[in-house]
Structure formats: C-alpha cells, structure tokens
VOBA-1610 file (N, C-alpha, C; in pm, whole numbers, padded with zeros to 5 digits, always signed):
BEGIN
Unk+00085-00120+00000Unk+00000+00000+00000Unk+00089+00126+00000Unk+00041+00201-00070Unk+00128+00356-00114Unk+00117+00397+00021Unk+00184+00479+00133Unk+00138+00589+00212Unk+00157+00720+00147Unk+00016+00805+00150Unk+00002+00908+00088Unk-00107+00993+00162Unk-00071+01134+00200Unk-00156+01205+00207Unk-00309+01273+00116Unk-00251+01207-00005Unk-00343+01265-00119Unk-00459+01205-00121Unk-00569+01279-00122Unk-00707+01180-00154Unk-00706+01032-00221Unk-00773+00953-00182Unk-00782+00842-00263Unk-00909+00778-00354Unk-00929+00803-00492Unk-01007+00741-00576Unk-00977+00623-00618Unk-01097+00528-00591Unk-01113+00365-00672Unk-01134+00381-00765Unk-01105+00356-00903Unk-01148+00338-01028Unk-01143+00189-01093Unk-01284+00222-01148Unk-01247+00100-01230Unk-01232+00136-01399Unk-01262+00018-01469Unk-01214+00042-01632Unk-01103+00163-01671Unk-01002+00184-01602Unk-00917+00237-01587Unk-00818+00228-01706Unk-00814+00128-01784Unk-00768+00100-01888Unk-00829+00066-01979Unk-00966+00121-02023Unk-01017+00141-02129Unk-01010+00261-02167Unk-01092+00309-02281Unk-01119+00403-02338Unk-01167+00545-02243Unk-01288+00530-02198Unk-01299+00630-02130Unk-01237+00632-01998Unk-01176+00520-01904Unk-01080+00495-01832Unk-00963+00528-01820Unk-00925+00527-01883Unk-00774+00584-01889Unk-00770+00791-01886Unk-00865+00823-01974Unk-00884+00969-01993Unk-00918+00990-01809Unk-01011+00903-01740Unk-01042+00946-01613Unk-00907+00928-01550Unk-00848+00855-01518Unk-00715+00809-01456Unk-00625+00972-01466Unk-00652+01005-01624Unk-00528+01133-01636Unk-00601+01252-01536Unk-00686+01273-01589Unk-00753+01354-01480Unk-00805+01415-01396Unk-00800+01229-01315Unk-00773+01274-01158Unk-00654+01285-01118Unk-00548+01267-01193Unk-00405+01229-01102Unk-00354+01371-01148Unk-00466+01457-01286Unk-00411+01638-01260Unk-00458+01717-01145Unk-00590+01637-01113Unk-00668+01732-01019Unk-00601+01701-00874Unk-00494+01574-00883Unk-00404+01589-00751Unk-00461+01461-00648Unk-00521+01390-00724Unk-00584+01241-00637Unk-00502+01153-00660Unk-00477+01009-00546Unk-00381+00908-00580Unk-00497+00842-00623Unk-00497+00752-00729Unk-00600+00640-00773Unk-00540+00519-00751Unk-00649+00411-00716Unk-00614+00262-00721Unk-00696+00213-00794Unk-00652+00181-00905Unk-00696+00112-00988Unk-00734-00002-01068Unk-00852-00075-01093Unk-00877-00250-01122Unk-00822-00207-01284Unk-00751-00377-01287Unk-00671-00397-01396Unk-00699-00535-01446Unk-00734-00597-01551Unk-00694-00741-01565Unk-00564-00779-01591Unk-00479-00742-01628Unk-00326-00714-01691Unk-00243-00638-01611Unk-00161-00663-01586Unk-00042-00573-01521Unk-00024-00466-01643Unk-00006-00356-01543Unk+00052-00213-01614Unk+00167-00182-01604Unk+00209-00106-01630Unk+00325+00010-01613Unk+00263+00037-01459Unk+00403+00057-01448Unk+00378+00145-01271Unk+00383+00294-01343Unk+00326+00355-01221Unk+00282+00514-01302Unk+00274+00602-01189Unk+00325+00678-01180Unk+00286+00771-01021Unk+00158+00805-00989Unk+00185+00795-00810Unk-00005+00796-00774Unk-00062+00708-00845Unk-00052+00603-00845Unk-00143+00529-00922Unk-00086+00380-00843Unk-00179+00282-00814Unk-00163+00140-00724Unk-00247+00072-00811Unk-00171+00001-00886Unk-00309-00090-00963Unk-00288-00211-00893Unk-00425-00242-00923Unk-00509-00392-00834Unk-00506-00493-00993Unk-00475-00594-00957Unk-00540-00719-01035Unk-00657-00760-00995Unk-00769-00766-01113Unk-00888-00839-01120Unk-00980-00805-01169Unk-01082-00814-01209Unk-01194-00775-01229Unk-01326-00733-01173Unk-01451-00704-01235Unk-01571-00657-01167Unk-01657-00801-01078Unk-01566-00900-01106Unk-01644-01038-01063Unk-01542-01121-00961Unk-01439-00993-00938Unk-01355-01077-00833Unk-01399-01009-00710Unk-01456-01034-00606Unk-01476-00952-00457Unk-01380-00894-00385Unk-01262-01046-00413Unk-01109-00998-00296Unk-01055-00882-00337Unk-01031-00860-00499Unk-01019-00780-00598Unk-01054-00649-00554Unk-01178-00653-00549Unk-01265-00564-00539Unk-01246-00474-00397Unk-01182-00578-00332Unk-01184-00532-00167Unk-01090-00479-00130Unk-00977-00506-00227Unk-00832-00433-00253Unk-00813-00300-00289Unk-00939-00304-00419Unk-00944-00183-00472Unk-00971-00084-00371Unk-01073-00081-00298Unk-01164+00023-00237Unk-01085+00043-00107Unk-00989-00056-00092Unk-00947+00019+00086Unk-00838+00113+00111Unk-00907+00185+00138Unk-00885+00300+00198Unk-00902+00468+00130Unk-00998+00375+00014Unk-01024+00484-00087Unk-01165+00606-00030Unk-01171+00711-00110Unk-01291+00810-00027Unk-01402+00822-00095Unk-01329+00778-00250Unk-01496+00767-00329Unk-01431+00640-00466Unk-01562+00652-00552Unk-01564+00560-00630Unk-01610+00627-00749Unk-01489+00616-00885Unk-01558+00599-01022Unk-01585+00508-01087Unk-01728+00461-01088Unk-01697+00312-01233Unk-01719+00353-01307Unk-01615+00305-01426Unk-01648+00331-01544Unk-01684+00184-01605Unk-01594+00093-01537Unk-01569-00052-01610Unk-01721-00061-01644Unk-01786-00190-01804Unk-01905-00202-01806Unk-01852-00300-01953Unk-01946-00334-02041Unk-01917-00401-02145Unk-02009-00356-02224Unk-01961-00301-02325Unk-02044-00203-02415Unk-02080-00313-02559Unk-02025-00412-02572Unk-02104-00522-02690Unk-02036-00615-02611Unk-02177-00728-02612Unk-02138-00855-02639Unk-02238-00935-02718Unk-02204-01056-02731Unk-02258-01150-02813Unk-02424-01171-02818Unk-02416-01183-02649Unk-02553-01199-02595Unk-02601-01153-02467Unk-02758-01143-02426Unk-02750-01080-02272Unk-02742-01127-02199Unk-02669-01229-02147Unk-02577-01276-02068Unk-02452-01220-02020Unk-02377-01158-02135Unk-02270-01081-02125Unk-02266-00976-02128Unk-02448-00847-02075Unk-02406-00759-02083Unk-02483-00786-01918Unk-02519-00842-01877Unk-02595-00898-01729Unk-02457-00910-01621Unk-02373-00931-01707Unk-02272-01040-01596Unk-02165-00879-01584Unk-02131-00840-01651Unk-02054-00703-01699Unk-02103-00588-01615Unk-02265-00580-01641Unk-02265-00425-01602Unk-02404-00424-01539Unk-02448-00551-01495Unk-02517-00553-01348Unk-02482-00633-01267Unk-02445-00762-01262Unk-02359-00828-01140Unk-02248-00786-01118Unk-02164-00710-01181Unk-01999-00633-01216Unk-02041-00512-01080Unk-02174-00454-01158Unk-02196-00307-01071Unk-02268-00375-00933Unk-02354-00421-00898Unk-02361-00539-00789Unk-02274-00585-00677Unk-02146-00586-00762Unk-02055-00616-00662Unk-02000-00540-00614Unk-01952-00432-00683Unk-01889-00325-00651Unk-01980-00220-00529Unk-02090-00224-00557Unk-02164-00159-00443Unk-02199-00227-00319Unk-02188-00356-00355Unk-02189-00441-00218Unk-02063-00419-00105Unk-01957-00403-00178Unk-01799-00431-00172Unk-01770-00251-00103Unk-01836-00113-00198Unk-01774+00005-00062Unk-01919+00009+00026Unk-02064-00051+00052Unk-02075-00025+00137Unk-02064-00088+00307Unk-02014-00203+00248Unk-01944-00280+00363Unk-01851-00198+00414Unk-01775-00141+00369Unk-01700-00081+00378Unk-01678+00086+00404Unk-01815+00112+00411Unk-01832+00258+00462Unk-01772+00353+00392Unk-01793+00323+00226Unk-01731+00459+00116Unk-01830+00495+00077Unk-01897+00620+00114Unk-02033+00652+00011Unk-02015+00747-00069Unk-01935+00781-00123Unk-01968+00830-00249Unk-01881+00742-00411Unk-01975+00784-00463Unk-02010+00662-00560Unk-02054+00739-00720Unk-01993+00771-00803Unk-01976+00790-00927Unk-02005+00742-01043Unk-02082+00675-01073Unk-02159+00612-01201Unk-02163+00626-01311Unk-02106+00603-01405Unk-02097+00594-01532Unk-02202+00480-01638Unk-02307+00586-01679Unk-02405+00464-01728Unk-02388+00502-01867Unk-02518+00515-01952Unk-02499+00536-02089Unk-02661+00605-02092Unk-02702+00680-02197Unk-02830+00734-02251Unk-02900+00624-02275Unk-02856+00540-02330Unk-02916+00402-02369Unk-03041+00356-02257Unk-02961+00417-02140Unk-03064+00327-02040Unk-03169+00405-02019Unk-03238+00506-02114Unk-03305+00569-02102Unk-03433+00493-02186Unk-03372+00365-02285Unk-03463+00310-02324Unk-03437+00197-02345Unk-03489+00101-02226Unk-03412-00030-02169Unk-03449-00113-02269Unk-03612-00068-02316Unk-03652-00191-02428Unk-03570-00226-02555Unk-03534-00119-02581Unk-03493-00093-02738Unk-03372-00222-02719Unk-03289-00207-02635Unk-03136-00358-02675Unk-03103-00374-02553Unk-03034-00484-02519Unk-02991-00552-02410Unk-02867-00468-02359Unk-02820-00408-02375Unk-02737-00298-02350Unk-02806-00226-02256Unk-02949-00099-02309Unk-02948-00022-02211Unk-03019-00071-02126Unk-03091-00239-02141Unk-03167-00268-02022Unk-03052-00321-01907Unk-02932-00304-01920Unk-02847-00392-01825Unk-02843-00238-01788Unk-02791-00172-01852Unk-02748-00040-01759Unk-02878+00008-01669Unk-02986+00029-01712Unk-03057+00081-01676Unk-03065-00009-01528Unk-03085-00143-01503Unk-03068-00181-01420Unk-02966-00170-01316Unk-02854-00152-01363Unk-02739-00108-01303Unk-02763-00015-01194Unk-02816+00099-01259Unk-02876+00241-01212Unk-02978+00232-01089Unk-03050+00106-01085Unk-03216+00110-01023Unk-03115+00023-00911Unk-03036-00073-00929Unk-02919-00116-00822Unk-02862+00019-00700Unk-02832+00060-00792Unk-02742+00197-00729Unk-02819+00260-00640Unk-02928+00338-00707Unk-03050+00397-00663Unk-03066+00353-00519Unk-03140+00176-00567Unk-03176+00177-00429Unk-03042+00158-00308Unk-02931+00191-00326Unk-02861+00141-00263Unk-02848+00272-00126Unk-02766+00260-00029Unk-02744+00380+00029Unk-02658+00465+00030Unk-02573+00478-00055Unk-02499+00498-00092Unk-02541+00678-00170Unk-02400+00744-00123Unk-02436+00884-00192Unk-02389+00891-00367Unk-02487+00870-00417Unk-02476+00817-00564Unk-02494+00974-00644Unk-02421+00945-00785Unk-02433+01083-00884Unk-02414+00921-01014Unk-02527+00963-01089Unk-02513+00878-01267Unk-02473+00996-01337Unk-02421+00948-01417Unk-02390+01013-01541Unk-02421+00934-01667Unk-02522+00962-01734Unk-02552+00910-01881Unk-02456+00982-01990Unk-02384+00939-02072Unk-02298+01021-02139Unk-02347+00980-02273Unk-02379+01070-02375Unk-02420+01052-02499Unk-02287+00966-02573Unk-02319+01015-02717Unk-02177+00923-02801Unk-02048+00978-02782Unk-01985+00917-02731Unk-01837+00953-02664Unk-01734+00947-02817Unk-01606+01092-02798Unk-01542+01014-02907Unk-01403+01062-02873Unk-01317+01018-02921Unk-01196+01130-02888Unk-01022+00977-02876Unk-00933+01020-02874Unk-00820+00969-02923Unk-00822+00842-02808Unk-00821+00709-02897Unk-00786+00553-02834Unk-00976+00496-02832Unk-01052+00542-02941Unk-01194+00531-02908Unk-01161+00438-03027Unk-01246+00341-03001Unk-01193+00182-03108Unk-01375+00211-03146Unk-01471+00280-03116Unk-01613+00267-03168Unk-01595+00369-03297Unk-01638+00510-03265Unk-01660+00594-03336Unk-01525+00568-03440Unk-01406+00509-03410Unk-01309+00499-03510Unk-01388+00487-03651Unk-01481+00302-03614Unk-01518+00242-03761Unk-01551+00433-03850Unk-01650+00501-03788Unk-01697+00594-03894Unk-01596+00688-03935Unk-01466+00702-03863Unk-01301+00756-03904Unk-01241+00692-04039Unk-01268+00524-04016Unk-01191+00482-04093Unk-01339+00445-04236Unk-01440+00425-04186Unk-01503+00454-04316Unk-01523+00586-04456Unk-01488+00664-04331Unk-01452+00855-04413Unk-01322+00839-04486Unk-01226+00772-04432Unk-01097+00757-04521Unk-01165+00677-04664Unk-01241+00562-04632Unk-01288+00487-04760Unk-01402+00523-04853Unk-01440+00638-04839Unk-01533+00742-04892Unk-01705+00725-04870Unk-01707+00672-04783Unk-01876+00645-04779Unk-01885+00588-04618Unk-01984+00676-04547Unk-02005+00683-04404Unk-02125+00640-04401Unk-02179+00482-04365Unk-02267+00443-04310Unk-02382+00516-04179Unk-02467+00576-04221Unk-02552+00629-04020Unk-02687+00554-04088Unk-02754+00587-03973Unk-02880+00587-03967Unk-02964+00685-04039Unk-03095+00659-04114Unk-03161+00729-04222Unk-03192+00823-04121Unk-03234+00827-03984Unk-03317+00946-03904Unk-03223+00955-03821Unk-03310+01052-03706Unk-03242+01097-03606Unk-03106+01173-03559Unk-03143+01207-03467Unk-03016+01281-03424Unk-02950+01261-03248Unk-02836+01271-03194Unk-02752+01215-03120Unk-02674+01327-03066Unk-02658+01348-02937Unk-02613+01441-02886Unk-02402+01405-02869Unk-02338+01484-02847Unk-02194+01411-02867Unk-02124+01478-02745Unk-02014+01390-02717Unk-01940+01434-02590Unk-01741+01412-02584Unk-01626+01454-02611Unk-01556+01480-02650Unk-01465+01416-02479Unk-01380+01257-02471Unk-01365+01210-02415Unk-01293+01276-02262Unk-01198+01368-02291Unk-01167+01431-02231Unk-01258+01553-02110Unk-01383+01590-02216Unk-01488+01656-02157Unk-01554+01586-02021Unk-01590+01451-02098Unk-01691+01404-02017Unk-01590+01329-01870Unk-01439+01311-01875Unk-01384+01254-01759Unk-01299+01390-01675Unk-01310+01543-01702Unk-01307+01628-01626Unk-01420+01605-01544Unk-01571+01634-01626Unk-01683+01606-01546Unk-01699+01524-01388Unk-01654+01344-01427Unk-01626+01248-01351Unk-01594+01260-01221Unk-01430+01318-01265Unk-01367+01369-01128Unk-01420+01509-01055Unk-01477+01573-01128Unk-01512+01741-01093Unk-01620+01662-00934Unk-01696+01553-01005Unk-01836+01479-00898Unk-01817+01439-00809Unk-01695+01385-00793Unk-01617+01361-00702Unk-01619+01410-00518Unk-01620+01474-00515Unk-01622+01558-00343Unk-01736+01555-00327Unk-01860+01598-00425Unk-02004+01556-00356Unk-02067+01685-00320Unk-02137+01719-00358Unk-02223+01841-00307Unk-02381+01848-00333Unk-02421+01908-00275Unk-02583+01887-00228Unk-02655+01908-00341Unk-02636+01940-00505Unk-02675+01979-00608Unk-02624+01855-00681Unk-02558+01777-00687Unk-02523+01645-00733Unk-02482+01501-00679Unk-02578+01549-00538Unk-02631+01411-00452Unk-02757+01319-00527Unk-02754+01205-00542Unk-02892+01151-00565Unk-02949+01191-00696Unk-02880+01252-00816Unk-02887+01299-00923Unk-02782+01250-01077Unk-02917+01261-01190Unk-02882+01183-01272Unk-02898+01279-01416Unk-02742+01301-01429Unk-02705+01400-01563Unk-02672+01363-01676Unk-02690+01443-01757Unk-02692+01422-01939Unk-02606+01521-01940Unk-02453+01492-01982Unk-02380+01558-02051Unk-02341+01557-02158Unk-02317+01690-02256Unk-02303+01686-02392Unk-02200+01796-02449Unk-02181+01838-02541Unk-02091+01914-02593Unk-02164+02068-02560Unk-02262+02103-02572Unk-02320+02220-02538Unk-02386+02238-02683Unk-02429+02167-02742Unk-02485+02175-02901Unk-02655+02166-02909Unk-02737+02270-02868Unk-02800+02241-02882Unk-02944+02137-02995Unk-02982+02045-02954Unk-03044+01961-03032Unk-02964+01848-03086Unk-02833+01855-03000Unk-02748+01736-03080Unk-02712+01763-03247Unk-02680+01632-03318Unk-02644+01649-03435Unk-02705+01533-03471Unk-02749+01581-03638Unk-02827+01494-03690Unk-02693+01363-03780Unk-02790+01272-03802Unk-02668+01199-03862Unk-02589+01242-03942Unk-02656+01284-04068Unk-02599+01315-04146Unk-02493+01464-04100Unk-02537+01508-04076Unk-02460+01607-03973Unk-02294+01582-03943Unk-02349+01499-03843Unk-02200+01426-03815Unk-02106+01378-03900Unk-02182+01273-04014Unk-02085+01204-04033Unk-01987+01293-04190Unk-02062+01396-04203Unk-02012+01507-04253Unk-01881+01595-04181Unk-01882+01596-04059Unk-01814+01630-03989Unk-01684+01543-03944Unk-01732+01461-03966Unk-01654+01356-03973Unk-01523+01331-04060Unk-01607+01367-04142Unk-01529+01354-04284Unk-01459+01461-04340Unk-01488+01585-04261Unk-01413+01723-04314Unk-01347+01662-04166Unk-01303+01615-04039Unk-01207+01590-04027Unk-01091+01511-04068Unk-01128+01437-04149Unk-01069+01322-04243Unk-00972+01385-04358Unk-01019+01520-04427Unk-01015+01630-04525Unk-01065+01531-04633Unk-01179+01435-04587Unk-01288+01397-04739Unk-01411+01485-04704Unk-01449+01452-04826Unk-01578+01477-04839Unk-01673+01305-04886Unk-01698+01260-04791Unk-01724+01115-04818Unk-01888+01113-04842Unk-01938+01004-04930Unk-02095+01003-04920Unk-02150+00954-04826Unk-02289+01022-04809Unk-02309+00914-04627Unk-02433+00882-04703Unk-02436+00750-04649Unk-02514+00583-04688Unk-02625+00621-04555Unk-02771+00685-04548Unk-02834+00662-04462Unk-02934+00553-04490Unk-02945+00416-04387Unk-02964+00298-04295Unk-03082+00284-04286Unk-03165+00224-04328Unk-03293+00191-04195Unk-03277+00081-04115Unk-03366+00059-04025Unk-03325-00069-03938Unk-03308-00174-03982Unk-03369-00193-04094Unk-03349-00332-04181Unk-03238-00362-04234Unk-03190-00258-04270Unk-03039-00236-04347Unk-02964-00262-04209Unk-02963-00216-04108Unk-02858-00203-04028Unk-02866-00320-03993Unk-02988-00357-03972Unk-02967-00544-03910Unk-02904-00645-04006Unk-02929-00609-04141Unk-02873-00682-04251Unk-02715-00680-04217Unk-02674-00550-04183Unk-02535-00519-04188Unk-02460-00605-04049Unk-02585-00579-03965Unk-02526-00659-03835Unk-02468-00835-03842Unk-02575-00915-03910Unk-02565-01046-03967Unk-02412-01038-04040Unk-02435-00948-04164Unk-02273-00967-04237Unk-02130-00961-04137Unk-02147-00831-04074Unk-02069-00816-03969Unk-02052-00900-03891Unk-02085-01007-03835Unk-02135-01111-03725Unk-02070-01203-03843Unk-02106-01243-03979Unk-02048-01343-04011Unk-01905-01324-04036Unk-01851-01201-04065Unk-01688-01210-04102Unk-01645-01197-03956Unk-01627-01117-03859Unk-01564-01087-03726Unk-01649-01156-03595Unk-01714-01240-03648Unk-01798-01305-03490Unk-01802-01272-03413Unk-01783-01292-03257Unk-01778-01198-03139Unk-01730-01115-03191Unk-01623-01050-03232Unk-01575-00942-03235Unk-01606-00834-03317Unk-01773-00837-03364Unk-01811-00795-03459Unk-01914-00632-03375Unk-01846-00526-03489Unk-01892-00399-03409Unk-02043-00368-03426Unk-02107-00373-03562Unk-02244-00387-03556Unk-02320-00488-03556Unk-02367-00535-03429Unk-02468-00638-03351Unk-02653-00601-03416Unk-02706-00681-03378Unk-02848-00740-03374Unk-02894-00581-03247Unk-02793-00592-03140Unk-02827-00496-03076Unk-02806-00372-03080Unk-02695-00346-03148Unk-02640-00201-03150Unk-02755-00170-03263Unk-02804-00236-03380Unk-02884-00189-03477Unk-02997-00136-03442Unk-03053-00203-03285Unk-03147-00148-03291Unk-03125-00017-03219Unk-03079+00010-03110Unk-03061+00102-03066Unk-03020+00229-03129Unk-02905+00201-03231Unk-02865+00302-03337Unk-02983+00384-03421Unk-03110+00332-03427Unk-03213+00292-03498Unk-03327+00377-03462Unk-03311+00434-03309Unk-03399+00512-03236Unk-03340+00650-03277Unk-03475+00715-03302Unk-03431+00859-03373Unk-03417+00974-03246Unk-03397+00971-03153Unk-03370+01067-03008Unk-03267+00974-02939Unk-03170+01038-02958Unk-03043+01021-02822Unk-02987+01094-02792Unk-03069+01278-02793Unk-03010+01375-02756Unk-03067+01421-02605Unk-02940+01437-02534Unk-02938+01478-02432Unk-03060+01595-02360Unk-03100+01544-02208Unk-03218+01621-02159Unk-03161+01747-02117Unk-03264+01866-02151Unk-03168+01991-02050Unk-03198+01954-01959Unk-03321+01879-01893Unk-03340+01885-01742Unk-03267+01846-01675Unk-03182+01753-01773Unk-03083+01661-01682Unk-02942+01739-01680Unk-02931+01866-01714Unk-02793+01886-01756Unk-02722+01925-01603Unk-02548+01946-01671Unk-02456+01957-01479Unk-02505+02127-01481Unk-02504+02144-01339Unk-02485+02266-01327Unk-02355+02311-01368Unk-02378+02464-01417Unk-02249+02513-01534Unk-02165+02604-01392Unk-02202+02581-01252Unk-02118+02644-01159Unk-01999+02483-01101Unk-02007+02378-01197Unk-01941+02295-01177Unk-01805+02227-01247Unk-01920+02254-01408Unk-01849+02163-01517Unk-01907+02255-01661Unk-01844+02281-01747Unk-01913+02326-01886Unk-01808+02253-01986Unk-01855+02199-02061Unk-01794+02130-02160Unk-01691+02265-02217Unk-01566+02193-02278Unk-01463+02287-02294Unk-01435+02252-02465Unk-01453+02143-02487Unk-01399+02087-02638Unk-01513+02121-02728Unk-01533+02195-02839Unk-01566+02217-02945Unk-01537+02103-03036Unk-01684+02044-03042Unk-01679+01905-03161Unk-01581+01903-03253Unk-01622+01969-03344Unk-01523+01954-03500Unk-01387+01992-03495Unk-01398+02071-03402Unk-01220+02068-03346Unk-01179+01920-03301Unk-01237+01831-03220Unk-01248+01764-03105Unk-01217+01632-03223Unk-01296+01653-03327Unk-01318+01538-03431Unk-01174+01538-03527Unk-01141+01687-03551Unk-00999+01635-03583Unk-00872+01644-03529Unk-00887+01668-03369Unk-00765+01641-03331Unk-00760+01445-03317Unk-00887+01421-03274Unk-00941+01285-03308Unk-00860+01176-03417Unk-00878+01256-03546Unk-00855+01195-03678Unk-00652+01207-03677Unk-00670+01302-03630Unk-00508+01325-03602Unk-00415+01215-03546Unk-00464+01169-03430Unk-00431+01104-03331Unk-00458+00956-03361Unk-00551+00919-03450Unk-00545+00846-03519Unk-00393+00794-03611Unk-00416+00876-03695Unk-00303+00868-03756Unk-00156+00905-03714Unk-00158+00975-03637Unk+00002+00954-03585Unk+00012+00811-03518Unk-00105+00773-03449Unk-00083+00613-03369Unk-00085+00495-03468Unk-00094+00536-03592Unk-00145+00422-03738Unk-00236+00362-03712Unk-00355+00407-03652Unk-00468+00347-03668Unk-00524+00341-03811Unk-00490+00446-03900Unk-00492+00477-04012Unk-00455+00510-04133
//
C-alpha cells in the first residue's frame, strides 16, 4: 500500500477508453487512484493498480481500501448476448456496491450510458438501466452520469466511422439525431463529482458538448469527414439495413463484430439527444472541447498512432 496524504479514488475500467482519460484527470486534479486492472501495467505515479476484475470480490476489496470515493467506469459495451451484458454491467456493478458499502465509502460515481433511457430498445441499455435502479436503491451517496456518443483519441467505436470517411462512404442511420461528448470533456466532469455536493447528490445528468439539439446523422458524419479532409458520401440505414449489416458483420468478425443485432437497434432510435433537465450545473463543469475541433484532433491522433 502507497502511504500518501493525497485523496484516494477507486477506479475502475481504468484501462479502457474512457478509463484511462479518467485516470489522467484525476491524477491532474491531484488524487492518488487505485486502480482495477486485468493485466499488469506500467507502474505510473499515484497510481496502485489492483489485479482483477468486476467479478472478483477480494479484488474488489483491494481496490476500495482505503479509498474516499468511487468511479466506475468498467461495463461491457457489446457482447454476443445478454448474458454478457448482465454479468458485466449488473452483477460487475452489484458487486462493486456491495464491496464500498461494507466498507463505509459513500460516495459513488456512475458511469451509465443514454441508452438506459430506453431499456426496451437492446440488451445494453436494459443492463445499464438496471445497473442504475441497483445503485439507486442502494445507500450509498450516488451521482449517474448518462454520457451521450463519446469520441476522442484511443476510441476503437466511433473509429469504424473515421476509418469509413478515409474509404469514402459513411454508413448512419436514415433518421435521427444524437447528442456528442468529447472524451476528455466528459472525464473532467467524472472527477469534478467527485467531493459531492448537495446539487449532485442523488442525481442523474446528461452531458453533452453544449450543441443544442445534438447532431443529426448526417450532420455528423459530414463532420466527420471534413475531419478526415474527405468529403465522403453518407449511406443513410434503416433498421433493416442495419440489421442486414449486423448479420454480415457477425459473419466475417464473430464476437468481435462492431455492428450487432443490438447495436442496430438502438442506433435505430431517432432521439439520443441529451435532456436539459438533466444537464450539470455550469457552476461545476461546462464542456470545454468544441466538436469539430475535437473530431480532428481525433482523426489526427489516429493517424500519428497508425490506426490509419
């Protein structure tokens, strides 16, 4: 165990995508983190990583001691079937809340998705959403965060529509529109929730770029593509198409296949723009990244890493 005067945050998914962006910026805002890992890391200052996962307890029990609050991010954003989004990101989140309130850590940081705003639509947002109604009832001094479509440098999702703009034709959806959030934005937010205050006790926020009405598909994937410096055609989808696409996808990359049976449908729902009711108070957090900037430092970072 580190001895350290510095606050202590548990994190989990710490080495994912939006994980890692949280990790950087709590350890600017001056917190030591301990962090769940399946893999050994790099040692890194202020930073104690734990081996294990959301389904190990001892793990789990490692993580949290002596910590003052909790971010999860960890969750499983596709799998095969709902089994694997049950076991991920409601028995995963299950444990973890079992695990600090034994332990007398109440504050508690949540990282869900918009999705769970409509549990029916795919097995995705009904696991989260459950996740949430876990939390809820728990006693625990809880803050959710639903975060619209996340994007920003080491994002292996929004990539596919990066690397489809390089190949001149951007697959979306025929309708709707989608509110967006710039990775770095939304894990200032995270940590900002952190200390807890009487305006983001027991409360459940929609953060977004500050765009009002979101962006329509076509929108985006235009934007997309002037970060790319194409001008690519965009292919708008109906659900039929997308499920068609899901099957093909599913037959060349199997598990590892990015458009699912489920993501189609969900993709498919024409509102996933963020509530004002739900928004942070702006005496806390205001989004700082400007999309299309955001999209090609994005495309940038891409390509210096050869993703592209």
């Amino acid at each position: 165990m580190i001895e350290t005067d510095q606050p202590t945050i548990a994190l989990t998914g710490a080495t994912g995508f939006v994980g890692q962006a949280v990790l950087d910026a709590a350890l600017a805002a001056g917190y030591m983190v301990q962090a769940l890992a399946r893999r050994d890391q790099p040692a890194r200052e202020n930073v104690r990583w734990v081996s294990g996962d959301l389904a190990d307890t001892v793990a789990l029990s490692e993580l949290t001691r002596g910590a003052e609050a909790t971010i999860h991010v960890a969750g499983v954003v596709n799998a095969p079937d709902t089994a694997g989004f049950e076991a991920g990101n409601v028995t995963g989140t299950l444990n973890l809340i079992e695990t600090v309130v034994a332990k007398g850590i109440p504050r508690f940081v949540h990282v869900s998705s918009l999705s769970a705003r409509e549990p029916a639509l795919s097995a995705y947002g009904a696991s989260k959403a459950r996740a949430e109604k876990l939390l809820m009832a728990s006693p625990l001094d809880w803050t959710i965060v639903r975060p619209p479509a996340i994007y920003g440098p080491r994002d292996k999702e929004m990539f596919e529509l990066f690397r489809a703009a390089r190949w001149g034709v951007i697959p979306t959806p025929n309708e709707g529109r989608a509110s967006m959030i710039h990775v770095d934005d939304l894990a200032r937010l995270l940590v900002a929730l952190v200390p807890g205050r009487e305006d983001v006790s027991g409360r459940l926020f929609e953060p977004d770029d500050g765009k009002p009405e979101g962006w329509g598909h076509y929108e985006m994937a235009r934007a997309i593509g002037w970060a790319m410096g194409r001008r690519p055609k965009v292919l708008g989808l109906s659900r039929k198409a997308l499920e068609r696409s899901a099957k093909v996808d599913r037959f060349f990359r199997g598990t590892k296949a990015k458009m699912t049976m489920d993501r189609a449908a969900y993709f498919s729902h024409p509102d996933w723009v963020v509530s004002p009711k739900a928004a942070v108070p702006s005496s806390l957090w205001t989004p700082q990244i400007e999309t299309r900037e955001g999209l090609k430092a994005t495309a940038q970072w891409y390509r210096e890493n050869k993703w592209l």
